[in-house]
FILO-685114 format. One record per residue (C-alpha): residue in one letter; x, y, z. Coordinates in steps of 0.001 Angstrom, whole numbers, plus 500000, padded with zeros to 6 digits. Layout:
BEGIN
AXYZ ...
This chain:
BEGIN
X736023917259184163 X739181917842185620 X742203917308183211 X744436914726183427 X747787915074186050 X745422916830188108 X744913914632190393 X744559916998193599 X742566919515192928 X738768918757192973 X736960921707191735 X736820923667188436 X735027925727186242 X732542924230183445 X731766926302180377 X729540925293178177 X730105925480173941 X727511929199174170 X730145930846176744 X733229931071174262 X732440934897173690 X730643935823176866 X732530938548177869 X731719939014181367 X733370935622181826 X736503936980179911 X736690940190181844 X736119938020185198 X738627935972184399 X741400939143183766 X740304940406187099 X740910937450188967 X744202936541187746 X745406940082188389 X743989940052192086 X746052936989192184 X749195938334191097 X748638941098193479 X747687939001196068 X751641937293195641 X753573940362195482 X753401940477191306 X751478943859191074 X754186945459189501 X754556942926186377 X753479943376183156 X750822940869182198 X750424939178178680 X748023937108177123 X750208934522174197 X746902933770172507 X743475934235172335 X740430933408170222 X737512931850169561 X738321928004168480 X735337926454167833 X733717925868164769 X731436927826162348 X728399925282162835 X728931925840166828 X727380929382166405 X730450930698166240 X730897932460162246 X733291935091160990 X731158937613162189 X730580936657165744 X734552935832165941 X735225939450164281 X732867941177167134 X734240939481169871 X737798940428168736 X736949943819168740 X735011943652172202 X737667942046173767 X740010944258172451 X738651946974174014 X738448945415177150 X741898945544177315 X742865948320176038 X740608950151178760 X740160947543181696 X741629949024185038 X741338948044188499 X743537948859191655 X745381945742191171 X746326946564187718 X749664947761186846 X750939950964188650 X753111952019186007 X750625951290183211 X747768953467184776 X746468950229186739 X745467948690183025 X744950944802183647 X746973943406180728 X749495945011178904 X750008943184175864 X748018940155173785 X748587938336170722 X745533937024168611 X745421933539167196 X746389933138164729 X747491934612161654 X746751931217159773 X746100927731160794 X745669925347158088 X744740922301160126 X743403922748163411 X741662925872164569 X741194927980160718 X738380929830162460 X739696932772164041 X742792932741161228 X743564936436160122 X744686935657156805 X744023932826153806 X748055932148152307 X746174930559149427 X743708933162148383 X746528935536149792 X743597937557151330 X742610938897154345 X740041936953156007 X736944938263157063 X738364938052160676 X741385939795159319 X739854942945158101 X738100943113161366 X741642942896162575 X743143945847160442 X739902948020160445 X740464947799164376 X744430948983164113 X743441951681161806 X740662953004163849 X741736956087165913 X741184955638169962 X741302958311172227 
């Protein structure tokens, strides 16, 4: 449905709960906010994404593992994704920084969380996270 305060606009996007890590719908999505900001004379700013995950829960098909692959895939979408409406300075790359979320969330959305303050362990999702930093990339 369309949220709430919203009141004008009468068409959106549905997603359903299997979507959360299709990434053809997360590399659409990149693509067609930077044609937008090209579109309205914003080509030449630098694009970041605050935070990104997967929320859901473990029993929505969504465990450590599948969280831990999509963080990697997604990563590499954006370290690599270019277009002709990407940044001119940045070798037309679509985003030029993110942020993952989150390091830990005790209450909410522990899911994705990198790291377990009580345990004071790396999460599964978390060595995913540092195996990815410490792999070389060309």
């Amino acid at each position: 449905d369309i949220p709430p305060g919203m009141d004008d606009i009468d068409a959106g996007e549905l997603y359903e709960i299997e979507d959360h890590d299709d990434l053809s719908i997360f590399t659409d999505g990149l693509i067609r906010f930077r044609d937008w900001m090209a579109l309205n004379g914003y080509q030449d700013k630098p694009l970041a994404i605050t935070e990104f995950s997967i929320l859901l829960p473990f029993d929505y098909g969504f465990p450590p593992e599948v969280i831990a692959q999509y963080m990697h895939d997604t990563f590499d979408i954006l370290l690599t994704l270019r277009t002709e409406n990407g940044l001119p300075s940045d070798d037309n790359r679509l985003i030029q920084q993110w942020i993952w979320y989150v390091i830990e969330d005790k209450q909410q959305y522990p899911f994705s969380n990198l790291y377990n303050s009580e345990s004071k362990e790396l999460t599964l999702v978390g060595e995913a996270y540092r195996d990815y930093l410490l792999t070389p990339r060309p």
